[in-house]
gemmi code that builds the backbone of each chain (N, CA, C; Angstrom):
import gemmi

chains = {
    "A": [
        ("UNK", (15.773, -48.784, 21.381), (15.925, -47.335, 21.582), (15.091, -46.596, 20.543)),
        ("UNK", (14.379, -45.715, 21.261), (13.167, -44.575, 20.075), (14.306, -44.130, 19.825)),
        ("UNK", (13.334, -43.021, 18.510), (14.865, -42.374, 17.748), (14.452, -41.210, 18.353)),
        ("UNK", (16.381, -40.149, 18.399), (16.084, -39.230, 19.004), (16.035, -37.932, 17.505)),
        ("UNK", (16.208, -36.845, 17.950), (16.499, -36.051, 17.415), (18.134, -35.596, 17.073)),
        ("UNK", (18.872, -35.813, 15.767), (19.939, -35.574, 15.519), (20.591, -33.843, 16.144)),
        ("UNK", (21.542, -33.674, 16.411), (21.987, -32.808, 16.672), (23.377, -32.031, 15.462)),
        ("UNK", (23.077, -30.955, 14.905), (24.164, -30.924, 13.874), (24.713, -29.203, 14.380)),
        ("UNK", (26.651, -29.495, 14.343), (27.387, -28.577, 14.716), (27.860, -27.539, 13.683)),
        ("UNK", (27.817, -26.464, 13.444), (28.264, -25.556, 12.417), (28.701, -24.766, 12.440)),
        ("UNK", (30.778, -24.530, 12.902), (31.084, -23.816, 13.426), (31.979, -22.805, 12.243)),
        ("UNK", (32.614, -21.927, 12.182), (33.685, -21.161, 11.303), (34.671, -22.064, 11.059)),
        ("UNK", (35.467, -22.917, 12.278), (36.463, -23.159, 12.964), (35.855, -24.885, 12.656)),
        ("UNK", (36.794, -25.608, 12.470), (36.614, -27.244, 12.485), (36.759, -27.583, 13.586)),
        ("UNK", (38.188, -27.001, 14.112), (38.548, -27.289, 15.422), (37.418, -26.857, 16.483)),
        ("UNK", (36.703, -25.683, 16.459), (35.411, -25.480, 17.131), (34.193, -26.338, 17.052)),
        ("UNK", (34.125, -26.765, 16.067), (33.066, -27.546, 16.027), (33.208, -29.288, 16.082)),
        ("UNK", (34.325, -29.222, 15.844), (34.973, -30.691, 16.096), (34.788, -30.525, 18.201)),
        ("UNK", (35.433, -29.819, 18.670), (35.836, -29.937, 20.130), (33.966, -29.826, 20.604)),
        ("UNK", (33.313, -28.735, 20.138), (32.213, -29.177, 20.284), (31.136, -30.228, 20.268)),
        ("UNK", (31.590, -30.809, 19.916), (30.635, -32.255, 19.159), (31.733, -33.441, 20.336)),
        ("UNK", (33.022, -33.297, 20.613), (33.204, -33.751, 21.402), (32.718, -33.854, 23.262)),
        ("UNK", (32.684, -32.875, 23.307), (32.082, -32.483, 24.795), (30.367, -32.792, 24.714)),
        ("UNK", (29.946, -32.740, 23.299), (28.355, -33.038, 23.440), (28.580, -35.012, 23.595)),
        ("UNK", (29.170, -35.342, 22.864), (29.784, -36.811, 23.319), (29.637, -37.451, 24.731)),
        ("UNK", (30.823, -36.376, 24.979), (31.495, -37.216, 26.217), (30.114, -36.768, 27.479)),
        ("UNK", (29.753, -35.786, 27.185), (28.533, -34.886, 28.542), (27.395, -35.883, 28.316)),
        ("UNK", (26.474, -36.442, 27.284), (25.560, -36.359, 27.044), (25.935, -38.043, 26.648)),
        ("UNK", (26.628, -38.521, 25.530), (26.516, -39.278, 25.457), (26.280, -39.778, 24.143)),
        ("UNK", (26.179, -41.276, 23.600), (26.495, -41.890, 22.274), (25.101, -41.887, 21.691)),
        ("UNK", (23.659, -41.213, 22.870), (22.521, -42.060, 21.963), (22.116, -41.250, 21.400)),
        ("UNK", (22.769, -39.439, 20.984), (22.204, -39.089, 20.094), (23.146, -38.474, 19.157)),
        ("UNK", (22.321, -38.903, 17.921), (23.311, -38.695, 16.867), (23.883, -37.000, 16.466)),
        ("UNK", (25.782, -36.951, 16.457), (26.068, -35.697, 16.470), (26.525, -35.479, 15.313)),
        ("UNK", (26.418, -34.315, 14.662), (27.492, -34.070, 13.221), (27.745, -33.063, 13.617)),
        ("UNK", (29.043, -32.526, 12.858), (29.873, -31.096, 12.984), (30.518, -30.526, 11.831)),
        ("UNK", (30.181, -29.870, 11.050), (31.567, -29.387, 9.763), (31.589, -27.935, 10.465)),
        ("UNK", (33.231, -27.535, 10.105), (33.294, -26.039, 10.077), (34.647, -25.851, 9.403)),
        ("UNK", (34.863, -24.851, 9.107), (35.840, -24.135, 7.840), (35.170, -24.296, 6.532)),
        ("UNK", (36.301, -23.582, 5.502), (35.580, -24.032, 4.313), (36.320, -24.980, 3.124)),
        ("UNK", (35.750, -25.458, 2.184), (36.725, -26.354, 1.832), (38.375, -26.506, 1.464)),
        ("UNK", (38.565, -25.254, 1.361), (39.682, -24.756, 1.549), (40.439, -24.936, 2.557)),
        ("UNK", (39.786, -25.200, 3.747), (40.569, -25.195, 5.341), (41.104, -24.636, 5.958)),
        ("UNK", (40.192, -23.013, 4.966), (40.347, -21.664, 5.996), (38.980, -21.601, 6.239)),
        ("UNK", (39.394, -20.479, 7.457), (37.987, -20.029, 8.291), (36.992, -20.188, 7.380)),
        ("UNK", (35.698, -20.341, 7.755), (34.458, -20.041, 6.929), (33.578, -21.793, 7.168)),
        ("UNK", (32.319, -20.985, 6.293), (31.006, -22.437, 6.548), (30.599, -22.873, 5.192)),
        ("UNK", (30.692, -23.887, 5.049), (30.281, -24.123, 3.524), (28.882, -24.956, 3.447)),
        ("UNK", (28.061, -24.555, 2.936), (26.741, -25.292, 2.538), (26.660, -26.363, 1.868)),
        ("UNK", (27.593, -26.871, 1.233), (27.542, -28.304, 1.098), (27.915, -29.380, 2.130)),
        ("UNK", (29.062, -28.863, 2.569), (29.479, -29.234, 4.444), (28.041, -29.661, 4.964)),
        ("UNK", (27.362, -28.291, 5.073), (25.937, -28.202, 6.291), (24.984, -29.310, 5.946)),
        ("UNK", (25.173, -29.112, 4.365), (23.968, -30.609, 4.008), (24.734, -31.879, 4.391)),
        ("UNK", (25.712, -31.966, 4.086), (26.520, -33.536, 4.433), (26.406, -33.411, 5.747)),
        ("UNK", (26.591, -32.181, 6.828), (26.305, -33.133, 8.105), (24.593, -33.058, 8.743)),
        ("UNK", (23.772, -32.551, 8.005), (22.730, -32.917, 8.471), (22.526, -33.765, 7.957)),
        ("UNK", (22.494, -34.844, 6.682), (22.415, -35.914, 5.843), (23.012, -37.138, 7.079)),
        ("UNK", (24.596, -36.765, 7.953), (24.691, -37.692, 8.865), (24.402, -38.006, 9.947)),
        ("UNK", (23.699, -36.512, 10.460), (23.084, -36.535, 11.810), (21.477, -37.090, 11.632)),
        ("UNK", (20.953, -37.333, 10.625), (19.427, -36.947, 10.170), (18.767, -38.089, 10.736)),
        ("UNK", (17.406, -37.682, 11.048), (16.606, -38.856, 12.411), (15.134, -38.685, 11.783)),
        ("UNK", (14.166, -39.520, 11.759), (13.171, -38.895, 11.673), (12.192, -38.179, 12.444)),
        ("UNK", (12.870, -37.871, 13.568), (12.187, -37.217, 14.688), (12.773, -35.477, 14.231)),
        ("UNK", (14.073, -35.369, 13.340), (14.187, -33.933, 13.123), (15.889, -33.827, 13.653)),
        ("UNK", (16.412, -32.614, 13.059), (17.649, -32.520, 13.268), (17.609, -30.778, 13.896)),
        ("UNK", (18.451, -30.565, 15.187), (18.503, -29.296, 15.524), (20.030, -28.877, 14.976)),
        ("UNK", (20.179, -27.756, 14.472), (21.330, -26.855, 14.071), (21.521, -26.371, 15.191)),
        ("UNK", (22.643, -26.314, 15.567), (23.514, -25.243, 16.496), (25.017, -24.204, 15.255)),
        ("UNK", (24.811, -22.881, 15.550), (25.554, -22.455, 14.875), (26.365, -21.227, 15.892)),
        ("UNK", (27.946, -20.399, 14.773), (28.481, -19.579, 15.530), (28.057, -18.419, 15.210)),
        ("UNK", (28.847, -17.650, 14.824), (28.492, -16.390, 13.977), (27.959, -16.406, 12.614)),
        ("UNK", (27.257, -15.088, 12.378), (26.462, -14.609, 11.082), (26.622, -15.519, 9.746)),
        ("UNK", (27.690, -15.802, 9.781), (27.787, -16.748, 8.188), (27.513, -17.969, 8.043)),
        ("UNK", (27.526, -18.650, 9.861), (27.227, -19.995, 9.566), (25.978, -20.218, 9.790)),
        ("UNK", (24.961, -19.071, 10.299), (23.850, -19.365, 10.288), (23.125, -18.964, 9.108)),
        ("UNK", (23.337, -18.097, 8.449), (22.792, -17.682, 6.649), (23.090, -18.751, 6.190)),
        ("UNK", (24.214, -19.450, 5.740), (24.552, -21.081, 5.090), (23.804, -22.058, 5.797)),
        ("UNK", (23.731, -21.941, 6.757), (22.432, -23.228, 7.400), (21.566, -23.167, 6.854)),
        ("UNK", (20.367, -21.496, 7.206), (19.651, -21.765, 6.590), (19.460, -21.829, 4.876)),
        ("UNK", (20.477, -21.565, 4.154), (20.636, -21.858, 2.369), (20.394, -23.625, 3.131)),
        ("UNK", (21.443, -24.168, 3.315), (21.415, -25.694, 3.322), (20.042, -26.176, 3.849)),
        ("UNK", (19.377, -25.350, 4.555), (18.453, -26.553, 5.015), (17.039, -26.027, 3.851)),
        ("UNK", (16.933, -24.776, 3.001), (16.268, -24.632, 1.777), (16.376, -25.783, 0.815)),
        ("UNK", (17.673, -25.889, 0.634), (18.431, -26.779, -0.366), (17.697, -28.347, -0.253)),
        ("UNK", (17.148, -28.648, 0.884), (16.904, -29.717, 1.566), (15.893, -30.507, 0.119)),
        ("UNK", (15.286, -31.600, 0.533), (13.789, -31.682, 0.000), (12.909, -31.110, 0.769)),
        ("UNK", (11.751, -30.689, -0.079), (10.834, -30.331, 1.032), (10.092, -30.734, 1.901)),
        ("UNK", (10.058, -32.274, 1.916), (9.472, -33.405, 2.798), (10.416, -33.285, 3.783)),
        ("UNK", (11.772, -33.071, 4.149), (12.859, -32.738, 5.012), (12.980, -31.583, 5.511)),
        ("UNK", (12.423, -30.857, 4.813), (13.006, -29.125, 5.538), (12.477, -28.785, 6.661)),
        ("UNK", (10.962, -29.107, 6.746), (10.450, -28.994, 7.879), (10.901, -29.432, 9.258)),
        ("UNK", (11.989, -30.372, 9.121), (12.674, -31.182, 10.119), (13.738, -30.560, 10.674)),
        ("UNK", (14.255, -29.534, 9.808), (15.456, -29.234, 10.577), (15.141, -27.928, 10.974)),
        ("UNK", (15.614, -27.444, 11.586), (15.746, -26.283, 12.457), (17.361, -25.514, 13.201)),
        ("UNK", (17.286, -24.476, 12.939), (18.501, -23.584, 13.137), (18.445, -22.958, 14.313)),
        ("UNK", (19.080, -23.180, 15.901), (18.765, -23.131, 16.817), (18.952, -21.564, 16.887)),
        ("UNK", (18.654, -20.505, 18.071), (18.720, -19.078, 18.299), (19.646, -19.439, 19.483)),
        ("UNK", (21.365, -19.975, 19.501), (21.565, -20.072, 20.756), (23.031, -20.505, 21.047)),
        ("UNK", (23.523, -20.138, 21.674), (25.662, -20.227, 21.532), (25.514, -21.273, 21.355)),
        ("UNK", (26.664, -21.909, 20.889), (27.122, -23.020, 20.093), (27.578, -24.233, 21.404)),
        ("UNK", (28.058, -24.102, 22.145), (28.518, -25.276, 22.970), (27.606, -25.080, 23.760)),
        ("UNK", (26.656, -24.552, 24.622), (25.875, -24.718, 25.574), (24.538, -24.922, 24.981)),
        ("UNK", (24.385, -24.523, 23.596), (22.903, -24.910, 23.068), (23.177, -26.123, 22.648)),
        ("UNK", (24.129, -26.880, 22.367), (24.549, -28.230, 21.865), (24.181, -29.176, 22.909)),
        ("UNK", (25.126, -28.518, 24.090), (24.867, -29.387, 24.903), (23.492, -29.883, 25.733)),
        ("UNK", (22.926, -28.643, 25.937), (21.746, -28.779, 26.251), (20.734, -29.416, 25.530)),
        ("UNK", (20.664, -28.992, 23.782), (19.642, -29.521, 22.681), (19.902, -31.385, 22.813)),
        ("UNK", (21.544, -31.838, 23.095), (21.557, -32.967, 22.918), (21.169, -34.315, 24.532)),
        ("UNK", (21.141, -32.803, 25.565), (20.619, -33.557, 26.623), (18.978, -34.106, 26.469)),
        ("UNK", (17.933, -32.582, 26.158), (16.676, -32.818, 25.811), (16.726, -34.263, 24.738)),
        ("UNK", (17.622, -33.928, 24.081), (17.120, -34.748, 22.574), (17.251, -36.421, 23.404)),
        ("UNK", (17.789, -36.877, 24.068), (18.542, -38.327, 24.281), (17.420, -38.144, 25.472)),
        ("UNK", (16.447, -37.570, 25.939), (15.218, -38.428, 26.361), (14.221, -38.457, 25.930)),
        ("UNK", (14.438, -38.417, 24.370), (13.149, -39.046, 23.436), (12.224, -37.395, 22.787)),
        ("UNK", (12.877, -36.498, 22.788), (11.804, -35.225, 23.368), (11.180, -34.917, 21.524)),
        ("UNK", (10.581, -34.036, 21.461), (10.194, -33.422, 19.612), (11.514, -32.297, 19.471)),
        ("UNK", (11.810, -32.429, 18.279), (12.271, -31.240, 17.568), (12.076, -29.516, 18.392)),
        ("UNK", (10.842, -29.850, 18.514), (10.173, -27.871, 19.035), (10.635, -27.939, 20.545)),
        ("UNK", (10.735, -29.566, 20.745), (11.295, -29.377, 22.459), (12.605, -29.163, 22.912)),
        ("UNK", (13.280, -29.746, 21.830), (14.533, -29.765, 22.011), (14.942, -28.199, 21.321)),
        ("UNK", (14.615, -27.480, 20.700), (14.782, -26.398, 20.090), (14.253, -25.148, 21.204)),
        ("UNK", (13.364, -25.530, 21.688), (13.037, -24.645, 23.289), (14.169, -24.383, 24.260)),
        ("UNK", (14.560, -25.690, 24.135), (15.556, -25.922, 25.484), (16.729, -25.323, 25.158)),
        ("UNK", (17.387, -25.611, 23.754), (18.254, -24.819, 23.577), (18.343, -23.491, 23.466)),
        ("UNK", (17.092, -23.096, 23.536), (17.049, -21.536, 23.284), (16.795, -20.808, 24.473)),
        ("UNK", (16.449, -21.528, 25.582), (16.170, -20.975, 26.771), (16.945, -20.332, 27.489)),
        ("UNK", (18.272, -20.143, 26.699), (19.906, -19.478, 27.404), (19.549, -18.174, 26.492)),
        ("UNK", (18.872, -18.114, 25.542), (18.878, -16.363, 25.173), (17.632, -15.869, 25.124)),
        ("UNK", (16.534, -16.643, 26.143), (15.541, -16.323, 26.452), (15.331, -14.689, 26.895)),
        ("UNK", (15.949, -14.099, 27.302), (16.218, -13.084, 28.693), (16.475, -11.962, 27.783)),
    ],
    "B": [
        ("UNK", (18.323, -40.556, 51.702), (17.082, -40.631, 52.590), (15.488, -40.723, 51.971)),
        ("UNK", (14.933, -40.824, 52.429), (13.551, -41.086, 51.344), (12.070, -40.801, 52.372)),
        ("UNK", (11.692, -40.111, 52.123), (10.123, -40.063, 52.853), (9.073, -40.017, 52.023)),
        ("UNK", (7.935, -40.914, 52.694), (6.988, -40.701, 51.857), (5.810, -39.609, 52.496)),
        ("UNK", (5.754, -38.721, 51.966), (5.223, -37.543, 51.691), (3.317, -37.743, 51.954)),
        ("UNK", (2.282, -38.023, 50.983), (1.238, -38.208, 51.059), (1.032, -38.664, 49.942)),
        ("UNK", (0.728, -40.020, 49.952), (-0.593, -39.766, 47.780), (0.995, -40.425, 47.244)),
        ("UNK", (1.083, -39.971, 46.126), (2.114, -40.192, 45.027), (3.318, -39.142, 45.096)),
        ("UNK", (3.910, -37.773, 46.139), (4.328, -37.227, 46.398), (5.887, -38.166, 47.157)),
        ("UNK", (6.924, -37.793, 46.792), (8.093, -38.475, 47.328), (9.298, -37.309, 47.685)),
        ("UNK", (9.567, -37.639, 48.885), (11.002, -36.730, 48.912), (11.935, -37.085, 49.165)),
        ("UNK", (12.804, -36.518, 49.085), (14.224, -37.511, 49.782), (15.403, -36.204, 50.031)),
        ("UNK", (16.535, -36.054, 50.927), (17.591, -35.188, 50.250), (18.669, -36.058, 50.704)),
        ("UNK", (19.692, -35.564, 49.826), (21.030, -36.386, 49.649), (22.357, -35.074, 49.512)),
        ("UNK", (23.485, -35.922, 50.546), (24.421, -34.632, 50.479), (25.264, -34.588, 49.018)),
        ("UNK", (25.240, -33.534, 48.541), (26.420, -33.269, 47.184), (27.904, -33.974, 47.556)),
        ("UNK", (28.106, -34.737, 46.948), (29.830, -34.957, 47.797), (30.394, -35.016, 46.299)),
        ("UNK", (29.965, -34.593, 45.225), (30.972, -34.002, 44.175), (32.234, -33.000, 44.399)),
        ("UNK", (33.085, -33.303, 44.209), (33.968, -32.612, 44.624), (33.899, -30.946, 44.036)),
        ("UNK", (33.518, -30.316, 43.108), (32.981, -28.948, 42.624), (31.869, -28.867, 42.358)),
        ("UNK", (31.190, -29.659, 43.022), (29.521, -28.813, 43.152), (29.099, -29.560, 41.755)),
        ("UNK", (27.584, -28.716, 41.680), (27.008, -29.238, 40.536), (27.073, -28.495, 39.375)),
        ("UNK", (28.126, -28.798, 39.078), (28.760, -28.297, 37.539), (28.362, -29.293, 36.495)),
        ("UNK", (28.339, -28.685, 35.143), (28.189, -29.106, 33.856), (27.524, -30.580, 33.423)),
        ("UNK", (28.481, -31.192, 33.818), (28.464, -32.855, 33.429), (27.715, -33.040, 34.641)),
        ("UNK", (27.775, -33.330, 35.669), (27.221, -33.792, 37.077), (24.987, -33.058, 36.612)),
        ("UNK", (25.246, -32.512, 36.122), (23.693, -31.211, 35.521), (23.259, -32.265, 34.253)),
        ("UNK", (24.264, -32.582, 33.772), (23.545, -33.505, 32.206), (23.150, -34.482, 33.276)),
        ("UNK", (23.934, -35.507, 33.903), (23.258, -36.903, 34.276), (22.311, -36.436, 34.858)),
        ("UNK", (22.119, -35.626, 36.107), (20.774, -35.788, 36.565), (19.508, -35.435, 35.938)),
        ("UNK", (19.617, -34.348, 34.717), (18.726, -33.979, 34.369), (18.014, -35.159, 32.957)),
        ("UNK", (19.155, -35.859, 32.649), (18.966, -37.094, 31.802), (18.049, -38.345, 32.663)),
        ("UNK", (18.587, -38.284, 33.972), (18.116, -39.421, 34.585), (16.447, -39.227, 35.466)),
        ("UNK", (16.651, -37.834, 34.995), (14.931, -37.355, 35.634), (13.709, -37.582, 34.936)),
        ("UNK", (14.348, -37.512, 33.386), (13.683, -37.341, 31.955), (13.172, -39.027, 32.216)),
        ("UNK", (13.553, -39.738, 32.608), (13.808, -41.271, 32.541), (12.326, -41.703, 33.347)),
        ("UNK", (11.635, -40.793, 34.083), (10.072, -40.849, 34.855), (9.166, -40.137, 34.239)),
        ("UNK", (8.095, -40.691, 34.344), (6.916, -39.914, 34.307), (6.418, -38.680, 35.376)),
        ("UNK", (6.736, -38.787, 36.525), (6.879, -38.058, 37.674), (7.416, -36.168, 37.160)),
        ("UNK", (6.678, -35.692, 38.177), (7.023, -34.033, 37.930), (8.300, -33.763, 39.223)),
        ("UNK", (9.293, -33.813, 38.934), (10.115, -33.803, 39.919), (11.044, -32.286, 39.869)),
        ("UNK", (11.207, -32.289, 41.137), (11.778, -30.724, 41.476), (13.153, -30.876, 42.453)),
        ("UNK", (14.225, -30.009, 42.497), (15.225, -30.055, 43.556), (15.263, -28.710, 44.057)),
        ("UNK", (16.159, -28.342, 44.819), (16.800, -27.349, 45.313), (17.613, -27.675, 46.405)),
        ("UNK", (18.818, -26.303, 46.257), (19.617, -26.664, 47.160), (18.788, -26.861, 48.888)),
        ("UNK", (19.054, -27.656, 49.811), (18.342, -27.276, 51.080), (17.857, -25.828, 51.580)),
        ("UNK", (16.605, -25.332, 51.873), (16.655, -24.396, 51.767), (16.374, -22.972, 51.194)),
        ("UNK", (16.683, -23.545, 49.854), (16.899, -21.842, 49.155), (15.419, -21.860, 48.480)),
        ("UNK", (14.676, -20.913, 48.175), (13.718, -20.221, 48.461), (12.477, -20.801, 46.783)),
        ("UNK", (13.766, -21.670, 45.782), (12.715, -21.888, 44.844), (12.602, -23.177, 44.409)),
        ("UNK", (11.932, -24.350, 43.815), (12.705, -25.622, 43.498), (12.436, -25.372, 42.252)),
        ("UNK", (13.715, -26.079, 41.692), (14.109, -25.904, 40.373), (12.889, -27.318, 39.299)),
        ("UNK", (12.694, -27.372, 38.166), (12.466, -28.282, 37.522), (13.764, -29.159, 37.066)),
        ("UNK", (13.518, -30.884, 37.543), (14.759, -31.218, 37.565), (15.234, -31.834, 35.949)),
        ("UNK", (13.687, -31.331, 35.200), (14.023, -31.938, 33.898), (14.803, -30.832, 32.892)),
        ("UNK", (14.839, -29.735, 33.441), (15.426, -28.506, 32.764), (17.203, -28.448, 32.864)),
        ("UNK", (17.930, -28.950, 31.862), (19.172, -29.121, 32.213), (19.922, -27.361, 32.525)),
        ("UNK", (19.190, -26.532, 31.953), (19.496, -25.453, 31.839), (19.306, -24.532, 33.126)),
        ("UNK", (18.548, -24.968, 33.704), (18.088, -24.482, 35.248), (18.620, -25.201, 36.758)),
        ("UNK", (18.755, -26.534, 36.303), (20.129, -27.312, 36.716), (21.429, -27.048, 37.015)),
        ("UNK", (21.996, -26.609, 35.540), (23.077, -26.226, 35.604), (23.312, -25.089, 36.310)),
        ("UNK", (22.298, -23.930, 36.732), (22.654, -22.669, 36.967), (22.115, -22.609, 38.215)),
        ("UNK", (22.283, -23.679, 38.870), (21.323, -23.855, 40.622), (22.684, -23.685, 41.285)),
        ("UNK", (23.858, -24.164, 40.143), (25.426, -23.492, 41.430), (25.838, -24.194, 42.936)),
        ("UNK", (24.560, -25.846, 42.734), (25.032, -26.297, 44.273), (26.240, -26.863, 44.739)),
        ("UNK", (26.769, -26.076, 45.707), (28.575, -26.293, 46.271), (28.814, -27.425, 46.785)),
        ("UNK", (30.029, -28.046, 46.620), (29.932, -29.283, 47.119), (29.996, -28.915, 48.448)),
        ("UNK", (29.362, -30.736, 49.368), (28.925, -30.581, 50.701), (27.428, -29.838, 50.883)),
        ("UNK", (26.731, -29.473, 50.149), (25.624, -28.691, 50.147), (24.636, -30.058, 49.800)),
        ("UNK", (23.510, -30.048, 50.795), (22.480, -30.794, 50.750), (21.210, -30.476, 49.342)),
        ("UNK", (21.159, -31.530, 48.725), (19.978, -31.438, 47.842), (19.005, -31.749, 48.132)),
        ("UNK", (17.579, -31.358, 47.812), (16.556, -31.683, 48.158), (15.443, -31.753, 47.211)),
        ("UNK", (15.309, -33.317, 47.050), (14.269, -33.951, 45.632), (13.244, -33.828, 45.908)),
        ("UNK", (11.814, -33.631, 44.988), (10.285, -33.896, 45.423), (9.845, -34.108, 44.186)),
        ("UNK", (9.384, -35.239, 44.512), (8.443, -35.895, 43.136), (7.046, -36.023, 42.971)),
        ("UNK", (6.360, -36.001, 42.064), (5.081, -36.718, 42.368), (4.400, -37.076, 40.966)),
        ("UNK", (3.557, -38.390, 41.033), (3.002, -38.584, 40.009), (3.657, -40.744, 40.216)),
        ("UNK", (3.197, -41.117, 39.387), (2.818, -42.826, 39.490), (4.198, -43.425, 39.847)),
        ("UNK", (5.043, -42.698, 39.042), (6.545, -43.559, 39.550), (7.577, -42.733, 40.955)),
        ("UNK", (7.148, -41.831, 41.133), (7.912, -41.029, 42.294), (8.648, -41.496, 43.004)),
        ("UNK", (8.246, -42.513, 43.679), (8.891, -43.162, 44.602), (10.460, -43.723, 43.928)),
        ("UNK", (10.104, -44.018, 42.932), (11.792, -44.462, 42.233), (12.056, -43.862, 41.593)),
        ("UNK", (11.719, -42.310, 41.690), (12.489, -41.577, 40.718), (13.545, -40.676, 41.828)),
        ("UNK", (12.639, -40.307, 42.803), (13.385, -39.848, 43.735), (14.670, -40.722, 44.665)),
        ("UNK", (14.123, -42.314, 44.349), (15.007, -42.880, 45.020), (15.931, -43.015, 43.682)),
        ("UNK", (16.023, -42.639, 42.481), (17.071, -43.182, 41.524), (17.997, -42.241, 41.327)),
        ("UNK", (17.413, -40.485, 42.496), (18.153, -39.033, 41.999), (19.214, -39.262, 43.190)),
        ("UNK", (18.215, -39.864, 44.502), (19.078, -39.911, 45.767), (19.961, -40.758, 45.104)),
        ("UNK", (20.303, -41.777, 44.723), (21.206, -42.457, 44.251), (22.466, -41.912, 43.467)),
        ("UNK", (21.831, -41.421, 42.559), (23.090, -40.863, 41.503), (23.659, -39.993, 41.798)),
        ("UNK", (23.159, -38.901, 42.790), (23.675, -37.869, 44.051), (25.014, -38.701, 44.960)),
        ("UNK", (24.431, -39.460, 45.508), (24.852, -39.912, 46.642), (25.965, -41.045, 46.316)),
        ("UNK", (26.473, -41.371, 44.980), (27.353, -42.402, 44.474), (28.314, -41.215, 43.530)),
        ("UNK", (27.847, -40.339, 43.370), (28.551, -38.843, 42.770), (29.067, -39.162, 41.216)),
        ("UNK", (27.969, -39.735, 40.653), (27.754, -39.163, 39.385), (28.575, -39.792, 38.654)),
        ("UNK", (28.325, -41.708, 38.764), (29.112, -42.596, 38.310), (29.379, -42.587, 36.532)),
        ("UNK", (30.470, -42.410, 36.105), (30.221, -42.786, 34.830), (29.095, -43.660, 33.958)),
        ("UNK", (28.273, -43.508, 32.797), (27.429, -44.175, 32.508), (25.703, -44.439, 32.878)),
        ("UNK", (25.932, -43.342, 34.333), (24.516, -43.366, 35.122), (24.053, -42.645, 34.184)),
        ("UNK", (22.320, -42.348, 34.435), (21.733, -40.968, 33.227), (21.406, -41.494, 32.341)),
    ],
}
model = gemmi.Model(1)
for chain_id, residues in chains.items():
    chain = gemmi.Chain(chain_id)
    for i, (resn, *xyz) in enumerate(residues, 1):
        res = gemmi.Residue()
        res.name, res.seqid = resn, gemmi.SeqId(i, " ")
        for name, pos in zip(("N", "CA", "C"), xyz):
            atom = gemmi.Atom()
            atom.name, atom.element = name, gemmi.Element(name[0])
            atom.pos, atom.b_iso = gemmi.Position(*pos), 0.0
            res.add_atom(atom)
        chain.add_residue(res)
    model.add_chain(chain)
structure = gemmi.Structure()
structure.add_model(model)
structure.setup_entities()
C-alpha cells in the first residue's frame, strides 16, 4: 500500500471530533490514517495546540497531513500548531477551508486513493466552493 | 449490463436497489472504487441532463439517486471495460461491505 495522506480532526468538543473520526472510519475506511483531539486539557470546551501537534505527529504521512477544523479557535490553534511544526514539516500540513464532518469525509475518501495533499485539500474544499 | 461503445469507450447501466438511494456511504464506495482505474468515468441518474464525474465523491453524493432509479456508467480510456464492469457490479450487489 502507497502512503496516503493523513487526515487530522480538530474539534471544540472531543465527543465531536471523536464521533467524527469515527464515521471517517467506518465510511471510508482503515487505509487512511485518522487523528482527532478536541477540548482542552482541562476537558472543557476548547482546542489546545499541543493536542493539534500530538495528533498531527499521529496522523503524519509523508505524502502530507490535511486539517479539518470547527469554529474560529480551532482553526487559529491549528494554524499556531502547524507554525510550531519543523520547517521541513510545515509545508505538509494544511488547514482545510471546510465543515468538519463532510470535509473529513470527503478529504479521507480522496486521500485513500493515493491522491497529493493539494488534491485532497481541493476536494475538501469543494463544499464551500460556491 | 455492459456495451461496448467504440475505441476504449464503455457503458453499462445498473438498477439502484439500495434501499435509500445513493446516500453517503453507498457515494464513498463508488467514488473509492472509480479512483481504483485509470479510465475517465462518468454516471448519471438515467436520463437526467448532466453526467457527473464519478471520481468526485462530492458530486456523487449530491446526484440524490432514489432507490429503484437506473444508473448510467461511461468510461473511457485503457481499462474501461473493467471499470465500468466493476461500478455495474458494486451497484448491482448494493454496496457490499468492504467493496471500494
Amino acid at each position: 500500500m502507497t502512503d496516503t495522506v493523513g487526515i487530522v480532526i480538530v474539534s471544540h468538543s472531543s465527543d465531536i471530533a471523536k464521533g467524527t473520526a469515527d464515521m471517517v472510519r467506518q465510511m471510508v475506511g482503515s487505509e487512511v490514517k485518522v487523528a482527532f483531539c478536541g477540548g482542552n486539557p482541562d476537558g472543557g470546551l476548547g482546542t489546545s495546540v499541543p493536542l493539534i501537534i500530538d495528533a498531527i505527529n499521529a496522523a503524519w504521512s509523508p505524502k502530507g497531513v490535511a486539517v479539518l477544523v470547527d469554529l474560529g479557535g480551532a482553526e487559529t490553534n491549528s494554524e499556531m500548531a502547524v507554525e510550531m511544526l519543523e520547517s521541513a514539516r510545515r509545508d505538509l500540513v494544511v488547514v482545510c477551508n471546510a465543515p468538519i464532518v463532510e470535509g473529513a469525509v470527503m478529504a479521507a475518501t480522496e486521500a485513500a486513493g493515493g491522491s497529493s495533499l493539494a488534491q485532497v485539500k481541493a476536494v475538501a474544499e469543494e463544499l464551500s466552493a460556491d | 449490463m455492459l456495451d461496448r461503445a467504440d475505441g476504449q469507450n464503455f457503458t453499462g447501466n445498473v438498477r439502484l436497489v439500495h434501499a435509500v438511494g445513493m446516500h453517503a456511504r453507498p457515494a464513498v464506495k463508488l467514488t473509492k472504487l472509480a479512483k481504483k482505474f485509470q479510465a475517465q468515468i462518468s454516471v448519471r441518474v438515467a436520463g437526467a441532463p448532466e453526467w457527473i464525474n464519478a471520481k468526485s465523491v462530492a458530486k456523487i453524493m449530491a446526484m440524490r439517486a432514489a432507490h429503484g432509479s437506473t444508473i448510467e456508467i461511461k468510461a473511457s480510456g485503457s481499462d474501461a471495460e473493467a471499470a465500468v464492469a466493476a461500478l455495474v457490479d458494486l451497484v448491482a450487489s448494493d454496496f457490499p461491505d468492504g467493496a471500494g
